[in-house]
Backbone bond lengths (Angstrom), bond angles and torsions (degrees), N, CA, C in turn:
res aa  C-N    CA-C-N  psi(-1)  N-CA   C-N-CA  omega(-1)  CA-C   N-CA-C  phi
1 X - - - 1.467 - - 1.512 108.92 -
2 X 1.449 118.43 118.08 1.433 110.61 -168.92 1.791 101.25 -68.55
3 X 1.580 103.43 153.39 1.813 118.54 164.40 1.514 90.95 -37.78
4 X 1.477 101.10 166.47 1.631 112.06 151.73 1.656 99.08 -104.03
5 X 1.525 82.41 150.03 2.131 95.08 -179.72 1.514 98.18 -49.15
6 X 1.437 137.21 -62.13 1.685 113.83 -157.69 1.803 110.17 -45.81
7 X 1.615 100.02 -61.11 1.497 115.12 -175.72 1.597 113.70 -43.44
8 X 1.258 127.48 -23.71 1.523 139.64 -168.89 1.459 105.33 -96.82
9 X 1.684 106.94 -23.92 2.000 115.39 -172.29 1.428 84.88 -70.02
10 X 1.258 118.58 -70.02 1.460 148.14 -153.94 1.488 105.68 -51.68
11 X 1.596 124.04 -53.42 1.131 125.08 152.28 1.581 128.78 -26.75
12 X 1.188 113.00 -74.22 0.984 148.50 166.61 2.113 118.32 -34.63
13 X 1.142 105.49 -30.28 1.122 118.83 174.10 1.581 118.08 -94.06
14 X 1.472 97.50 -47.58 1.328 105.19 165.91 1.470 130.06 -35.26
15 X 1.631 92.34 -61.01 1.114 119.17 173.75 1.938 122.77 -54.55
16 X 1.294 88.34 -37.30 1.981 94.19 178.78 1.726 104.12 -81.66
17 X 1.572 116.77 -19.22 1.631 101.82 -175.64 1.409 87.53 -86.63
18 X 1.249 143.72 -74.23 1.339 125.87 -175.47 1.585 130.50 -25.59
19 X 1.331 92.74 -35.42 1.937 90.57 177.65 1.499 93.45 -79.10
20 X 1.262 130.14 -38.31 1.750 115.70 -170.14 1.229 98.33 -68.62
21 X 1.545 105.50 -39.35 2.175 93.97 -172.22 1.637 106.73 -54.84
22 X 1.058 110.44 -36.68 1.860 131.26 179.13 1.511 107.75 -39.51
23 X 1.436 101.96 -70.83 1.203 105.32 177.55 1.464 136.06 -68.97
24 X 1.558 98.15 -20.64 1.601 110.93 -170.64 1.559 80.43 -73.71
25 X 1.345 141.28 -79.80 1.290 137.26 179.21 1.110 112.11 -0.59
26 X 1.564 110.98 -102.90 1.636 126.90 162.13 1.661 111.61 12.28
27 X 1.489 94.78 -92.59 1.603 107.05 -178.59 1.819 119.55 -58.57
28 X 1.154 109.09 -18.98 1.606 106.99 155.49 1.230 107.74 -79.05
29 X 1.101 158.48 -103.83 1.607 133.79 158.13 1.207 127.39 29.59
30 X 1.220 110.42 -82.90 1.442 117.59 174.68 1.657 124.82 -56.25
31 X 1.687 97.81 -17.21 1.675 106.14 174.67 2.105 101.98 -89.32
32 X 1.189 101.83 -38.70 1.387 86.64 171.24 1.458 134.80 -78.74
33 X 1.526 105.56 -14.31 1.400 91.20 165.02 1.888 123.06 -79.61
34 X 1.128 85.38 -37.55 1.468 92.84 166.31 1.538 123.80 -57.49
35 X 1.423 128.18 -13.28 1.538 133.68 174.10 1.398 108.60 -132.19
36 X 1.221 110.45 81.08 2.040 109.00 -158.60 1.974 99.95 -78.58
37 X 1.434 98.63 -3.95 1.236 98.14 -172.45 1.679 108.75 -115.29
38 X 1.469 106.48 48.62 1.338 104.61 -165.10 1.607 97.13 -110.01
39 X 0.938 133.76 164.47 1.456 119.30 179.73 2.048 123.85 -129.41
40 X 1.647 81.22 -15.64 1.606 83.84 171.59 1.475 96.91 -133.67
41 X 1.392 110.06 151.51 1.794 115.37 167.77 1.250 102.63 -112.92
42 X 1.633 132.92 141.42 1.343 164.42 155.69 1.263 107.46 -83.50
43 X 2.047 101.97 110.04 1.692 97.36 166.64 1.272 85.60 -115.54
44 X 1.475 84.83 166.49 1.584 113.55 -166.87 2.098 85.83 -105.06
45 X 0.934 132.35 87.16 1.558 144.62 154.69 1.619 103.16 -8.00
46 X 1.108 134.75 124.77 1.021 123.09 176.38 2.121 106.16 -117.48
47 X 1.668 104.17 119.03 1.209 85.60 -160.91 1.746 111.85 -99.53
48 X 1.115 113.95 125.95 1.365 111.20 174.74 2.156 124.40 -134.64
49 X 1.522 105.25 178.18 1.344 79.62 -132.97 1.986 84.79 -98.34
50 X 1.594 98.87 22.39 1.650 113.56 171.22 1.685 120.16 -86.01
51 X 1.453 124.03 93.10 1.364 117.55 -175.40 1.213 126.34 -59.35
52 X 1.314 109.41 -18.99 1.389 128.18 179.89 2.209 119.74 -55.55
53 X 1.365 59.81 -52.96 1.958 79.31 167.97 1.298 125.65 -81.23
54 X 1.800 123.86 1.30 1.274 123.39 155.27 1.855 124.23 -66.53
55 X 1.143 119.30 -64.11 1.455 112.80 159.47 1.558 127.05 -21.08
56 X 1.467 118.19 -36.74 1.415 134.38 -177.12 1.576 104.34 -77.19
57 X 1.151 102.61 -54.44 1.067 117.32 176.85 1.611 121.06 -51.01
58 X 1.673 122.26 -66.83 1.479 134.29 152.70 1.595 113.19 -38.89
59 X 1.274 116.44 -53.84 1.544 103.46 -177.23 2.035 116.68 -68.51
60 X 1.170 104.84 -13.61 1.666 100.91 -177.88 1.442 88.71 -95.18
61 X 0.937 139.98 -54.19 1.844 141.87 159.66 1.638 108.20 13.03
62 X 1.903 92.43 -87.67 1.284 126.34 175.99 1.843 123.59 -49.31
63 X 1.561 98.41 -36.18 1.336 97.50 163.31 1.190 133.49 -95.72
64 X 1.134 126.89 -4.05 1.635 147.76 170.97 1.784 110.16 -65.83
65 X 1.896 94.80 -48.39 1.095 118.73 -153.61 1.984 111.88 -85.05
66 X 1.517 95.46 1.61 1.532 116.38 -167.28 1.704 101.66 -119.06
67 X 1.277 112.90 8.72 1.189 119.56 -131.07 2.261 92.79 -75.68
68 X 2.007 76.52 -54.15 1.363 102.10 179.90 1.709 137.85 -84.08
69 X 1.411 100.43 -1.10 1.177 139.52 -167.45 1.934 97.54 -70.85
70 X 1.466 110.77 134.96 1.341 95.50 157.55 1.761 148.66 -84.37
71 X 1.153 89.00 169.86 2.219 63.98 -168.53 1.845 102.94 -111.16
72 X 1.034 85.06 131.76 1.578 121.79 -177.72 1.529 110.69 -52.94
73 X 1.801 110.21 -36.95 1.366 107.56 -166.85 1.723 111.68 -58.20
74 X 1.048 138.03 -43.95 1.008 139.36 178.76 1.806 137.30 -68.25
75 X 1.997 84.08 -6.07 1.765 94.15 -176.20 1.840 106.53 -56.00
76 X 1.496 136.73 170.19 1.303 135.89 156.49 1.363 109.44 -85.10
77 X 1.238 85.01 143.27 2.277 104.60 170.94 1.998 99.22 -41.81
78 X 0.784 94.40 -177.25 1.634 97.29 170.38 1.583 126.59 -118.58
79 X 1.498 104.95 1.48 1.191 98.98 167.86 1.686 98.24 -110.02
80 X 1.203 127.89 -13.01 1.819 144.71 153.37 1.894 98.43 -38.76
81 X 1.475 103.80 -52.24 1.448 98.91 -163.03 1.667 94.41 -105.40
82 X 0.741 118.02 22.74 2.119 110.59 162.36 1.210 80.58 -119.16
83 X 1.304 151.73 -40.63 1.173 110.97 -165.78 1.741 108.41 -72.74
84 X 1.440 130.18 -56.21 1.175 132.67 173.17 1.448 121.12 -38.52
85 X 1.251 93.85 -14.69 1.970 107.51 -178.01 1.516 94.98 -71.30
86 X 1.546 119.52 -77.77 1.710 145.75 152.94 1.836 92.94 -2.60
87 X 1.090 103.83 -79.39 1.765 110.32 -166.50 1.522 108.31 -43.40
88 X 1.134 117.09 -56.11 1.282 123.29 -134.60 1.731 78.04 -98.51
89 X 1.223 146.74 -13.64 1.390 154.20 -168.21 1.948 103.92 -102.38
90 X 1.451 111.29 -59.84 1.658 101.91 161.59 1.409 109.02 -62.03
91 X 1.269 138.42 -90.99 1.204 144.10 173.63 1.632 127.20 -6.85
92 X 1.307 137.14 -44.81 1.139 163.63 146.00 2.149 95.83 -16.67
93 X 1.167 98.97 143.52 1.225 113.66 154.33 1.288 143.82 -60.62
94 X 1.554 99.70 -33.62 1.339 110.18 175.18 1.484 110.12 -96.86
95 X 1.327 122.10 25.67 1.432 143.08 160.50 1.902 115.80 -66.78
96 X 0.858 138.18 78.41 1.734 144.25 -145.64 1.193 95.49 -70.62
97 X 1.616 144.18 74.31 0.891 169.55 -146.34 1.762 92.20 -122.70
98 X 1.449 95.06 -88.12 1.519 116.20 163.20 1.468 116.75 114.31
99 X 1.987 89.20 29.94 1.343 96.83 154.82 1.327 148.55 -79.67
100 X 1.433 104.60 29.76 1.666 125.89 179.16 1.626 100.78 -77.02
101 X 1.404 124.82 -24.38 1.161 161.09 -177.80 1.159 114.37 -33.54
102 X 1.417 109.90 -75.12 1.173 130.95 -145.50 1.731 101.73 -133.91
103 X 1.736 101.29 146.57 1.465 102.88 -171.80 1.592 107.68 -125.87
104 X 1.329 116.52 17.89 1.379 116.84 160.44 1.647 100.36 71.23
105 X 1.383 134.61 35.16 1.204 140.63 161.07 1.811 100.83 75.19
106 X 1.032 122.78 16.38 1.633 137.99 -175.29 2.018 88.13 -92.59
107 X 1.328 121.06 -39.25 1.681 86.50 169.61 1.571 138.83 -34.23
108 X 1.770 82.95 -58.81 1.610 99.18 174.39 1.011 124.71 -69.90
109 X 1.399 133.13 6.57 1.265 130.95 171.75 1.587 111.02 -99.23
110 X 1.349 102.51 -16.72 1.481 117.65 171.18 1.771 110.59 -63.20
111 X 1.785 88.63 -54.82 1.496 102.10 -164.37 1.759 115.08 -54.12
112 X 2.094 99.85 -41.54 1.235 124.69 166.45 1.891 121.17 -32.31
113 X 1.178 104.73 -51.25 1.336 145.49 -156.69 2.175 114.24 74.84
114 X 1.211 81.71 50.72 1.642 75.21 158.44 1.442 130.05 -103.67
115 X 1.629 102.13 -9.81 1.567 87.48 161.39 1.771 90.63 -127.21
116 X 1.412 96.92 152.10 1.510 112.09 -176.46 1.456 118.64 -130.85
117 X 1.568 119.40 -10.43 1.706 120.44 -138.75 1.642 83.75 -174.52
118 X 1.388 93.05 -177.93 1.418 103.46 -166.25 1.525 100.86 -98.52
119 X 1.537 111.79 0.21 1.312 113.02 -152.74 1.616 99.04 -100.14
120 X 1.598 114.63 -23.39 1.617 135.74 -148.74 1.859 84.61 -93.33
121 X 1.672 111.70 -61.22 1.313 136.29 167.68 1.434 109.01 -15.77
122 X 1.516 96.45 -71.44 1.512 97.18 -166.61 1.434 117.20 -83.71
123 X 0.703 125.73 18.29 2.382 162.88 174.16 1.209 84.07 -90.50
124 X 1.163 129.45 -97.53 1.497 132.72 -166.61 1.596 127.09 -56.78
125 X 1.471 107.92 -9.08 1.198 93.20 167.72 1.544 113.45 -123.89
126 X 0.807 112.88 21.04 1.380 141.69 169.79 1.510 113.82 -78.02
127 X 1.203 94.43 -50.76 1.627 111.76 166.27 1.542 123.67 -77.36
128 X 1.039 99.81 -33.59 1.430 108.04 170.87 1.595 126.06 -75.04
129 X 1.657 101.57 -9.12 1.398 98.46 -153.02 1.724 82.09 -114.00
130 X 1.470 120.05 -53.46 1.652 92.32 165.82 0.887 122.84 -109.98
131 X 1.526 125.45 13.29 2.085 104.72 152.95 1.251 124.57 -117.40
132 X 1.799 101.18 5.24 1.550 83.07 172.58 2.001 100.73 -110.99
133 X 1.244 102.19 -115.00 1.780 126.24 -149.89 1.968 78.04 -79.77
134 X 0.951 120.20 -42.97 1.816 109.36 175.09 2.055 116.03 -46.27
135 X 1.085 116.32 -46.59 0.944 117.24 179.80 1.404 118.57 -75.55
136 X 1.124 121.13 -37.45 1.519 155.17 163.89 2.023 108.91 -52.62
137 X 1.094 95.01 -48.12 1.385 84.79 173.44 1.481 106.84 -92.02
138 X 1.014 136.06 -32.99 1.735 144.01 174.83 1.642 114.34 -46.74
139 X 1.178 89.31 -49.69 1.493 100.59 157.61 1.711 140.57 -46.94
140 X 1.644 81.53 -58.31 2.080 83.37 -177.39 1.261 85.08 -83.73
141 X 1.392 146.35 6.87 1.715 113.54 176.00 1.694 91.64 -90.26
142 X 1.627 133.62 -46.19 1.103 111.11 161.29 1.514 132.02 -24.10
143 X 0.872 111.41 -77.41 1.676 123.93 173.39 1.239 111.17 -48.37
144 X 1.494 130.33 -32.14 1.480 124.52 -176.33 1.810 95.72 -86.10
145 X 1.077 99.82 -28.74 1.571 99.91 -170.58 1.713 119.40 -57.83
146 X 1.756 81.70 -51.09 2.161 89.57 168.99 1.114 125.99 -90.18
147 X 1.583 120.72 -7.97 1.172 89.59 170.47 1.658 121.83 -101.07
148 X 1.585 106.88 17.19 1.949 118.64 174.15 1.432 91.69 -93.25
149 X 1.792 134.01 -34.49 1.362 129.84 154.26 1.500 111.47 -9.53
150 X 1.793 99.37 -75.69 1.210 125.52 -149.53 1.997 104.69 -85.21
151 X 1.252 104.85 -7.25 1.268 96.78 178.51 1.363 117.42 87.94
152 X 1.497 116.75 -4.95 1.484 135.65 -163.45 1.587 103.89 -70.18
153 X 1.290 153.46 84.33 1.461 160.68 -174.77 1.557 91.11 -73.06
154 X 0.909 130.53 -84.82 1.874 120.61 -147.60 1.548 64.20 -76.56
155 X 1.096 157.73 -143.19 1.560 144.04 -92.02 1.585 113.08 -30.08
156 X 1.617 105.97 -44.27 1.601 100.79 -175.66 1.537 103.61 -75.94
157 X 0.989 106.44 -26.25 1.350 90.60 179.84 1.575 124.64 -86.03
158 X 0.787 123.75 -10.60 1.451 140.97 143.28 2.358 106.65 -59.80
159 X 1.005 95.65 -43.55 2.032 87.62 -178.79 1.621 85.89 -61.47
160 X 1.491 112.52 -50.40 1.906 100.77 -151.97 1.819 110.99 -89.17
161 X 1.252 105.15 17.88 1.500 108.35 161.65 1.521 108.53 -105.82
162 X 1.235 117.78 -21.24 1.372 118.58 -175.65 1.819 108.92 -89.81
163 X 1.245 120.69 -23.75 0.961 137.08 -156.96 1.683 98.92 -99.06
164 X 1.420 106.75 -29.83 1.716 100.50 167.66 1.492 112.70 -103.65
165 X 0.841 109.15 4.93 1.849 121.38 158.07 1.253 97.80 -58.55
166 X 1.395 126.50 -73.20 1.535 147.36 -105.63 1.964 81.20 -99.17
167 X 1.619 121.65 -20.49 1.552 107.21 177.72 1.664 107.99 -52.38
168 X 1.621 113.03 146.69 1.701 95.07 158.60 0.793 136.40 -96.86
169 X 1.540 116.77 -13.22 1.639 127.41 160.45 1.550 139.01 -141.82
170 X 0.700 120.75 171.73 1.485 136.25 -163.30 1.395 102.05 -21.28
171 X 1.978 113.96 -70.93 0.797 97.12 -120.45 2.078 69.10 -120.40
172 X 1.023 140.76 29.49 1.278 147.83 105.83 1.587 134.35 -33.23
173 X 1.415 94.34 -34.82 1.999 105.82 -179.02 1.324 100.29 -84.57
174 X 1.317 121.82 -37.81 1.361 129.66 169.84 1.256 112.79 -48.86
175 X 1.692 102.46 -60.08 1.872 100.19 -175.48 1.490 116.04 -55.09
176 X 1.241 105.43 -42.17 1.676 117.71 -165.39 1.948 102.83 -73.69
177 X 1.002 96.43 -27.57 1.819 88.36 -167.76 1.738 91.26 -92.54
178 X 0.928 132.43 -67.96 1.450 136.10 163.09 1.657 113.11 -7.65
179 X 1.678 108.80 -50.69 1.579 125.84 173.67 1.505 88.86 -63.48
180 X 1.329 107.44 -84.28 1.521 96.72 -164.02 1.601 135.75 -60.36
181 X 1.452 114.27 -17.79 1.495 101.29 142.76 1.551 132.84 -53.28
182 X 0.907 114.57 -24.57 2.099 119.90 -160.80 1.807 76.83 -92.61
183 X 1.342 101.42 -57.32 1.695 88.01 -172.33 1.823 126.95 -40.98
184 X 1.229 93.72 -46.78 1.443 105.12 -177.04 1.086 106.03 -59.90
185 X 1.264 130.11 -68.88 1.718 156.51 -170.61 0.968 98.04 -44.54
186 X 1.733 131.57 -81.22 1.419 118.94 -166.87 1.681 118.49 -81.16
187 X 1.681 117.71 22.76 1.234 119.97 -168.14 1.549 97.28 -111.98
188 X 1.883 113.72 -24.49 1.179 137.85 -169.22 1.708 106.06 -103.99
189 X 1.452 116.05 0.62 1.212 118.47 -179.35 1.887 103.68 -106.19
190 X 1.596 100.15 -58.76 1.319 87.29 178.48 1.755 108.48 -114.62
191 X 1.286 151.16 12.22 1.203 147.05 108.67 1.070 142.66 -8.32
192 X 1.438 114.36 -55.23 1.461 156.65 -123.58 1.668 93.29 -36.62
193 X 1.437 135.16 151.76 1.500 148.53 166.17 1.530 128.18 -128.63
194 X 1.346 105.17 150.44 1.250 113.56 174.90 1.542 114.14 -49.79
195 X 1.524 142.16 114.69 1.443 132.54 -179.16 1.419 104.43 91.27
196 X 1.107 149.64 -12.47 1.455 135.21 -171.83 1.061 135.41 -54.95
197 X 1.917 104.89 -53.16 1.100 119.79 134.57 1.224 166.53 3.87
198 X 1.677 100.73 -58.86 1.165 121.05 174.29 1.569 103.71 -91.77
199 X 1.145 101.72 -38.48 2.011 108.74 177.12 1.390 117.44 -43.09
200 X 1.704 100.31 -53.62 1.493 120.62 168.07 1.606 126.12 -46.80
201 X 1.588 108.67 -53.03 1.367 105.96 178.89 1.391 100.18 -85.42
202 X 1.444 151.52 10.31 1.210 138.32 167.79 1.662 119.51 -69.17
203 X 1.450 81.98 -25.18 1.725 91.53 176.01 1.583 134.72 -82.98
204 X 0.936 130.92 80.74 1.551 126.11 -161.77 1.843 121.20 -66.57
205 X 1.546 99.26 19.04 1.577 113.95 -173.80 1.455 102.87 -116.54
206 X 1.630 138.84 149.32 1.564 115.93 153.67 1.136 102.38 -60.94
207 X 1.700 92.04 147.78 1.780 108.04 164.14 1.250 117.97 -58.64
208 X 1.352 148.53 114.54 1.561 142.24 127.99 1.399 129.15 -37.83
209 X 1.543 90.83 122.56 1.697 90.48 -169.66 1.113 137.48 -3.26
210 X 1.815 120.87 -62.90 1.400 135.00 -166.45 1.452 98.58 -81.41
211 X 1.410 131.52 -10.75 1.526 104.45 -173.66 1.483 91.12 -120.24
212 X 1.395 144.70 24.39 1.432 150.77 171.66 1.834 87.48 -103.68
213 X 1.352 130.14 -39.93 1.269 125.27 179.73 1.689 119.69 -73.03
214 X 1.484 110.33 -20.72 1.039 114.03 -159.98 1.895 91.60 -110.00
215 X 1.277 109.97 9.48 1.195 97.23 -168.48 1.801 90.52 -120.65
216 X 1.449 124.08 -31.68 1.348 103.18 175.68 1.579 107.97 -90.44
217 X 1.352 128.95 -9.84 1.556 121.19 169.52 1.549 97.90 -42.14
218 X 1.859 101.43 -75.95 1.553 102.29 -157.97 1.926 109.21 -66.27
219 X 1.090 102.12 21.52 1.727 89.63 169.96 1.558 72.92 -109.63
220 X 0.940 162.99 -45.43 1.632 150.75 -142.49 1.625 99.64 -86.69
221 X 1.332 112.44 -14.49 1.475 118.31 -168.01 1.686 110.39 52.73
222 X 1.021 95.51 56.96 1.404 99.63 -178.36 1.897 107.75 -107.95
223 X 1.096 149.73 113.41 1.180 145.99 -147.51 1.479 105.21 -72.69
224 X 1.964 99.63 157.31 1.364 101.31 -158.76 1.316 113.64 -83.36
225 X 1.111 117.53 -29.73 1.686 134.86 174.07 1.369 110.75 -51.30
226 X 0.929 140.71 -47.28 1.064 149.41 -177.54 1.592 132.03 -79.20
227 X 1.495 105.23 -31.65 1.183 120.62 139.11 1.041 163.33 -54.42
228 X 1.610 98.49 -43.76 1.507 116.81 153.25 1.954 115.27 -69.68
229 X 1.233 111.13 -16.09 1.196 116.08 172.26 1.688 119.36 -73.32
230 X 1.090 99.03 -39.28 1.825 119.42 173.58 1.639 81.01 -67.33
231 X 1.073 121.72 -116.76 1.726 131.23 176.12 1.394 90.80 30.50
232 X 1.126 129.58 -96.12 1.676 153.13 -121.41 1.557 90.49 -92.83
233 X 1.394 131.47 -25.94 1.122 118.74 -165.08 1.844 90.12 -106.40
234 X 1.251 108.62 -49.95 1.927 85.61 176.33 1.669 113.50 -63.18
235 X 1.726 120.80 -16.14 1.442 102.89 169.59 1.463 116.08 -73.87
236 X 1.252 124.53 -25.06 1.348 126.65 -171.85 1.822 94.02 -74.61
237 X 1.370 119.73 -54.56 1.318 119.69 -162.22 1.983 119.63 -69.23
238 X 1.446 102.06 -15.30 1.581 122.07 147.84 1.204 119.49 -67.44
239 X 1.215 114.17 -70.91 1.741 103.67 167.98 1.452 131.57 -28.03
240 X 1.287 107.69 -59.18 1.749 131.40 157.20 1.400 120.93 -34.64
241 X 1.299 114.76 -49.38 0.940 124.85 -174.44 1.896 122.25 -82.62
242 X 1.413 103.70 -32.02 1.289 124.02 162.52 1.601 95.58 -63.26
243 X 1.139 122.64 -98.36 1.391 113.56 179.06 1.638 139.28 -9.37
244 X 1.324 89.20 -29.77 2.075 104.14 -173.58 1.114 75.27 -81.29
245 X 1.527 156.99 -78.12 1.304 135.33 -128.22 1.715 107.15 -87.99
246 X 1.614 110.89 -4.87 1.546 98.12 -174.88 1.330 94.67 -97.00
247 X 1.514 128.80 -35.67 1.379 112.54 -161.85 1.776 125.45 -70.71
248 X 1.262 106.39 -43.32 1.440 144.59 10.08 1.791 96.24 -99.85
249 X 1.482 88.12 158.47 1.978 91.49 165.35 1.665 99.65 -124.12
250 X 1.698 98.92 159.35 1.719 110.74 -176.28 1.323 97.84 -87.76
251 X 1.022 119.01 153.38 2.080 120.53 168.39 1.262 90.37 -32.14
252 X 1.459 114.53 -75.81 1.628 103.60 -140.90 1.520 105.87 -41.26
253 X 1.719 111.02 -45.10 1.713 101.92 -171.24 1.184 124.71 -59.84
254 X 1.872 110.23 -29.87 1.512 121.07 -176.17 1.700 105.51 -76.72
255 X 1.007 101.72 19.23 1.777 114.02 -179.97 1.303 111.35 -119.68
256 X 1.096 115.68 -32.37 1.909 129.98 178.19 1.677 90.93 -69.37
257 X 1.216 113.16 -66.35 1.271 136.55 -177.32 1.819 96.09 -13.21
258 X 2.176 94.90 -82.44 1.280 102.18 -177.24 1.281 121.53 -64.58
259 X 1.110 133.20 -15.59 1.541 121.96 169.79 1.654 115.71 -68.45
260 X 1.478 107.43 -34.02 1.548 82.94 165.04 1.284 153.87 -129.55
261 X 1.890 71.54 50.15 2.122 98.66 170.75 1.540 102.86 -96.12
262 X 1.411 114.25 0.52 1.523 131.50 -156.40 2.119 98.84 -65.65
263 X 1.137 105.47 -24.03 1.686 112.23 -167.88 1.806 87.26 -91.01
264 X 1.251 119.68 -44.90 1.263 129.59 -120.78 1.802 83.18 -90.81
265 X 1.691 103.78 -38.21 1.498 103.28 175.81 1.766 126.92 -81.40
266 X 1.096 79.23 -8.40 1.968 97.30 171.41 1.878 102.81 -90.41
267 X 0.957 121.22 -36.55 1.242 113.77 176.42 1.556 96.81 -75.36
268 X 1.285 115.62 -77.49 1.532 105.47 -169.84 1.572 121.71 -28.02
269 X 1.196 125.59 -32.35 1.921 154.32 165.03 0.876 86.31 -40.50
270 X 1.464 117.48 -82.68 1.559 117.97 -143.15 1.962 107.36 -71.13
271 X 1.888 114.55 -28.36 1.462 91.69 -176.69 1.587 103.13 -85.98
272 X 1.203 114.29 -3.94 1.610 92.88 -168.88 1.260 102.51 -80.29
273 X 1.888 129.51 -25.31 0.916 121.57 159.71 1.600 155.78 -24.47
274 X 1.395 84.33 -54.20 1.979 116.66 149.76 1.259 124.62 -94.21
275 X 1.207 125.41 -2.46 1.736 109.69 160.03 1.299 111.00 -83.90
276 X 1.776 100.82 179.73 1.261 114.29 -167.04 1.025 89.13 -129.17
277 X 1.308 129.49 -168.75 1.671 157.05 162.69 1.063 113.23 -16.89
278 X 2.100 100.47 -70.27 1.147 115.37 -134.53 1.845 86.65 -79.22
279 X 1.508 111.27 -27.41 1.542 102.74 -176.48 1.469 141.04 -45.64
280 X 1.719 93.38 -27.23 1.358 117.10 -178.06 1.777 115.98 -45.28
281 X 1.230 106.61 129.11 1.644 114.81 170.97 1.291 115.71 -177.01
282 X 1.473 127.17 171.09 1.544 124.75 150.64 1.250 115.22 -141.51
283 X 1.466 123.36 158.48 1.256 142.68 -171.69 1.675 103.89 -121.72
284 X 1.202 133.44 26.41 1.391 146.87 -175.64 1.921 103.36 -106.88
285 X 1.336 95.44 48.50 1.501 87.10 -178.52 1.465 128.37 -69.81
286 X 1.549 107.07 -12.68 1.688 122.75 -160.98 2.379 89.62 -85.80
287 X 1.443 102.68 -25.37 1.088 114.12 -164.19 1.815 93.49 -80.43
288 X 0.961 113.91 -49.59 1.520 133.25 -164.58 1.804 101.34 -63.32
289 X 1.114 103.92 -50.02 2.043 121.68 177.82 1.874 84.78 -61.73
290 X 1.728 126.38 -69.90 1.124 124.33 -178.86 2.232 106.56 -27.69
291 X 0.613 109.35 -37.88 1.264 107.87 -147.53 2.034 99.86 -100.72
292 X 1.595 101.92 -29.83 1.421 102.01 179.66 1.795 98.53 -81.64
293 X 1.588 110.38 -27.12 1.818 94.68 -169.82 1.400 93.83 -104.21
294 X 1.092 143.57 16.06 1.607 129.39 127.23 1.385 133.53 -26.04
295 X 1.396 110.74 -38.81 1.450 129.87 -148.54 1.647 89.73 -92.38
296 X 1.430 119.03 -31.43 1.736 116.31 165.60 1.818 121.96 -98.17
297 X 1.289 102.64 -10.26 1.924 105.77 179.84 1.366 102.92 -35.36
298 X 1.112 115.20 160.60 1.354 129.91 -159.22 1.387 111.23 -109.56
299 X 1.286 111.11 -28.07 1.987 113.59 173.24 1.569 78.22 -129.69
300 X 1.699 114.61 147.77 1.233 108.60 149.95 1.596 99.95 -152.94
301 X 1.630 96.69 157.89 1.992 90.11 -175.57 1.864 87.95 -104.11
302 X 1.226 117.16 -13.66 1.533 112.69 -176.63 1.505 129.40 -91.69
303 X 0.954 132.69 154.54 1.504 118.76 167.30 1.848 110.42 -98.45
304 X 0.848 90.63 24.11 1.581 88.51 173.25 1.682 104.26 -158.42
């Protein structure tokens, strides 16, 4: 039984806006991949007198039109990104600390010949980083960190008398208290926080580096995990860097170097996290002698 002509027009129309919607698609497509750097798309509206085919129409619109747009899901919170701002700004090298300074008694181990290669290097700081003064300082910035959290005064001040005990020599107590004055000072000059202050004079010892760091983070409320992660990775990347100029090493090696203390400083993170006090120690004695016969070497480019 043939269609009747209206039912066959009607067909027929249907049928031609869908192939144009088809194609109009298509060739928008095909224009954005071809211009990945385009930022708005232009449709040309196609008007017809079928309502049905407007919705079709608006929803490929909207997704075409999002196409190039960036996505939001992944931006940071804003107190997520001041704090990482904070980290990556103390932590940093160009932080006037003035640990370009000092090489943590690693000259003389140069001078010795115990480190020679990238291979001897990363031996020694390996050791250094979880059994000797690395773990050791990771630690009291934990402990210094919660208890300026907590508001706790004789507790911190009790971490930062124990914590400048715990140097083994001379000219290490120097490096470390020296760090943690500049830290405080220029963190308390242009930083400056609610309570810091008071944290600061609670202590009747100089601050040592790791617990002057762990003490203006948590007035910044800046989280502890993350901190101690910065910590451990600019001490490792000082060390490194002292080393490239004694041995000498090229970037690329002083880069091999840090990639594979990269486990060694995530583990050290995670126990200082869960220790306590009583855990504190080191077994880095060859490192510890490095650092007391520094203080007589006969040429040195370091003060430590």
């Amino acid at each position: 039984m043939p269609m009747p002509a209206t039912r066959m027009a009607t067909m027929t129309m249907r049928i031609t806006i869908m192939a144009t919607i088809t194609m109009t698609i298509t060739a928008m497509i095909i224009t954005i991949m071809i211009m990945p750097r385009m930022t708005t798309v232009t449709i040309t509206t196609i008007t017809t007198t079928s309502i049905a085919t407007i919705p079709i129409i608006t929803m490929a619109t909207a997704m075409l039109m999002t196409t190039n747009e960036p996505s939001r899901a992944g931006d940071l919170a804003e107190r997520e990104a001041a704090a990482l701002y904070r980290l990556m700004t103390w932590l940093s090298p160009a932080f006037p600390v003035g640990g370009f300074s000092y090489s943590s008694g690693i000259e003389w181990a140069v001078e010795a010949g115990d480190i020679t290669d990238t291979a001897t290097l990363a031996d020694w700081l390996d050791a250094m980083l979880g059994d000797g003064s690395g773990f050791c300082d990771a630690t009291f910035l934990v402990h210094a960190y919660r208890a300026a959290e907590a508001s706790e005064d004789t507790t911190l001040n009790d971490i930062a008398e124990l914590a400048a005990a715990f140097v083994p020599s001379r000219e290490r107590q120097l490096e470390t208290t020296s760090q943690g004055r500049a830290f405080v000072d220029i963190s308390r000059a242009a930083w400056d926080a609610q309570g810091l202050d008071a944290m600061v004079a609670a202590c009747r010892t100089p601050l040592v580096y790791p617990v002057a760091v762990g003490v203006v983070a948590a007035m910044h409320g800046v989280p502890l995990a993350p901190t101690l992660h910065a910590f451990l990775h600019a001490l490792v990347s000082n060390w490194i860097s002292a080393a490239s100029r004694l041995i000498p090493l090229g970037q690329t090696d002083s880069q091999r170097v840090l990639v594979k203390l990269e486990a060694a400083v995530a583990a050290t993170a995670n126990r200082a996290l869960n220790a306590t006090l009583d855990d504190l120690g080191s077994a880095t004695f060859r490192a510890d002698l490095a650092s007391l016969r520094h203080e007589t070497q006969y040429t040195r480019l370091f003060r430590s």
